[in-house]
N, C-alpha and C positions, 0 to 999 in steps of 0.2 A: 560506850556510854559517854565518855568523854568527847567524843568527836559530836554526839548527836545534842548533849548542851552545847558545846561552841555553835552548831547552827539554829539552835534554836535561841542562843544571846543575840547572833548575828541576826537573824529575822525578827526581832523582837514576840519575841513567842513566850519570854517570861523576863522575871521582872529584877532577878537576880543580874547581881555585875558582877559575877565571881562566879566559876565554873564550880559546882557545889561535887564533882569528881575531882577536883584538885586537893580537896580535903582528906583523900583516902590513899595508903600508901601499899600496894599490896605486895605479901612476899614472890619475887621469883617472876616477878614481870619490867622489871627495873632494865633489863639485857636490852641494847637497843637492837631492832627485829633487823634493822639495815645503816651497816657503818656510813657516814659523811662523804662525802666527796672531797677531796681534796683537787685543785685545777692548776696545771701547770702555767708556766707564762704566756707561752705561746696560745693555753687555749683561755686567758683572762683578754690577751690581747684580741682572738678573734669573736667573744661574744661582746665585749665592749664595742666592735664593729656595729652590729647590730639591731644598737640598744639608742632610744632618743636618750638625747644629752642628758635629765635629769636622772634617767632611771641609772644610767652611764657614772654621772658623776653619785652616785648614790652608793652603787657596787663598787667602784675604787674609794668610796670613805669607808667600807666597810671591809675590805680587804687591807686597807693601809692602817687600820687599826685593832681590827679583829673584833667588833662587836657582834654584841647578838642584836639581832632583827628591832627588836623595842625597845633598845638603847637608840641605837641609830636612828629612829624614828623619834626618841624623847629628845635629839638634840636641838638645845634652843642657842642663840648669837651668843650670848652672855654666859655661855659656858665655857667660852672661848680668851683665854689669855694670851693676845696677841703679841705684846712684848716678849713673853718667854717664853714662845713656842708652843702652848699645852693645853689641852683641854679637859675640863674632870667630868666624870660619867658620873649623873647624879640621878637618875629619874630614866621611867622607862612608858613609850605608850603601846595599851594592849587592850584592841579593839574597841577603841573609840576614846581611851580614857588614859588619865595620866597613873600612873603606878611607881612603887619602888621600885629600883634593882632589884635583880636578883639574891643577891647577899648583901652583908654588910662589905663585902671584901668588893665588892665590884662597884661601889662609888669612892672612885680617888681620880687623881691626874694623870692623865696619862702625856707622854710626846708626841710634838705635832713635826713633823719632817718639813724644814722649810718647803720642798715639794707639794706636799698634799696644800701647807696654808694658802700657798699659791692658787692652786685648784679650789679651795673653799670662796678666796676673796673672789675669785672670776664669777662664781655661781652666785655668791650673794649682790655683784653688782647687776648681773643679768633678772635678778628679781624684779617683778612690779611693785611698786610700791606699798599696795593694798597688803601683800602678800609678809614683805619686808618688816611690817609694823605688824603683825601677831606676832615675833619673835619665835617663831620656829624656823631649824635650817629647811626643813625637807617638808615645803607646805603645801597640800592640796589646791589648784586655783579655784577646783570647786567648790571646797568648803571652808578655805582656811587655816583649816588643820591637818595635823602630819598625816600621810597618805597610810592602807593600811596594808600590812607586809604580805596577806595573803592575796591580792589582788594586784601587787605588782608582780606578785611571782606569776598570777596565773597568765597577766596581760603580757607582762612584758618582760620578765627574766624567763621563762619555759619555752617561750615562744625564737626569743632570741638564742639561747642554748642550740636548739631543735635546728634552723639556719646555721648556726655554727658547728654542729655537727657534735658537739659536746655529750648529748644526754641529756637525763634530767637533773636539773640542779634546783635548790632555793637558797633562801639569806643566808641557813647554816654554811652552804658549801664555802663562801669567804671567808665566814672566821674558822674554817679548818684550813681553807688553803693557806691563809694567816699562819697558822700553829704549824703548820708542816713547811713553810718556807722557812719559819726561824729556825725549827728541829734541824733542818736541811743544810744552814749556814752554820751549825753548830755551835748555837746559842747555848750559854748556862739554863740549866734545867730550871734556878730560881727566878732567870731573867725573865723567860718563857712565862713562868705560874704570875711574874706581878705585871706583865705585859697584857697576860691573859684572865687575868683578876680571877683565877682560882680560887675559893677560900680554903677547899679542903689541901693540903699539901702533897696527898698522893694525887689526885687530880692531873698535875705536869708533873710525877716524879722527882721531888724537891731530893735535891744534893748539897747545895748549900742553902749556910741561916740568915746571909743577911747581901743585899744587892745595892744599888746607889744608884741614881737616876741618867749621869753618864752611861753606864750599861746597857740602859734602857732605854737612851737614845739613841745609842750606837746599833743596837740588835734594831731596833722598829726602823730604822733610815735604810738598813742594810734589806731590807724589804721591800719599804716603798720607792727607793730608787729603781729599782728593778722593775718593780709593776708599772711606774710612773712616769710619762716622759721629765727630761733635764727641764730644769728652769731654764726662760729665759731670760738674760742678764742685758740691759742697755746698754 
């Protein structure tokens, strides 16, 4: 039922902007039917291959940060603190429209890897102008506005997967590959949950009560150098 309002919000077929099955929580269907993907390096590097540059630079903001799908799409310029490296997740869009976060927990700042800032300032000089002045990062040329996450998956992340030999993937598979590359480098369990803006604390298996944002830069760089080519330095 749930699937069949979202197509019926998406065809305009009724009048609600809110899946009126998101209001109902029911026991003992919460299990998800099929665990995430998580993608190793080698296979980030070969669908990146085969992805035009924005959907490209889209998939590595999302793996060097770990969002979910409607964060990444709510990002606008001005979320952006370029002196100190960092950006805060405030705002989410979900199909056609602008939304809260997910939690309270999941709007804060997070670090930006001199890496990735590099990668953002290249893609916002290559914008048009027209595009530039709505203030969203990731904007439609058709419309304007931020593109929407089930249509880049079907255009152009499944399709470029499928070439690379990968499988099927969507926006989830980055922010697990995310979470399974910091597990991997043996990040603190609490650095993981404020990287990962858990709110509930078993969520990342909380160990310790309290982190510092050095921690938190050191674990998210220790990822995106990896996924990311080196700067280059004049």
């Amino acid at each position: 039922m749930h699937i069949l309002f979202e197509w019926a919000m998406r065809w305009e077929l009724m009048e609600y902007n809110r899946n009126p099955m998101s209001l109902l929580k029911l026991k003992g269907l919460t299990k998800r039917v099929r665990q995430p993907r998580a993608l190793s390096v080698e296979e980030l590097q070969s669908l990146w291959a085969h992805l035009d540059e924005d959907t490209r630079t889209m998939s590595m903001v999302d793996a060097s940060l770990g969002l979910r799908a409607s964060e990444l799409l709510g990002l606008r310029w001005e979320d952006f603190d370029w002196k100190s490296l960092r950006v805060k997740i405030q705002r989410s869009w979900v199909y056609g429209r602008v939304e809260a976060v997910k939690t309270e927990g999941s709007e804060k700042w997070l670090p930006l890897d001199a890496n990735l800032a590099d990668l953002l300032r290249r893609h916002r000089e290559k914008m048009p102008d027209a595009l530039l002045e709505t203030g969203w990062v990731f904007a439609s040329p058709f419309t304007g506005k931020p593109w929407w996450a089930h249509k880049l998956v079907r255009y152009h992340l499944r399709p470029a997967a499928e070439k690379a030999g990968i499988g099927r993937i969507g926006w989830h598979t980055f922010r697990h590959t995310y979470s399974t590359l910091l597990h991997a480098y043996g990040t603190d369990m609490k650095v993981q949950q404020e990287l990962l803006r858990h709110s509930d604390i078993r969520t990342t298996m909380n160990i310790y009560t309290h982190t510092v944002l050095p921690a938190l830069r050191e674990a998210n760089s220790k990822v995106v150098r990896i996924i990311l080519p080196e700067r280059k330095t004049a």
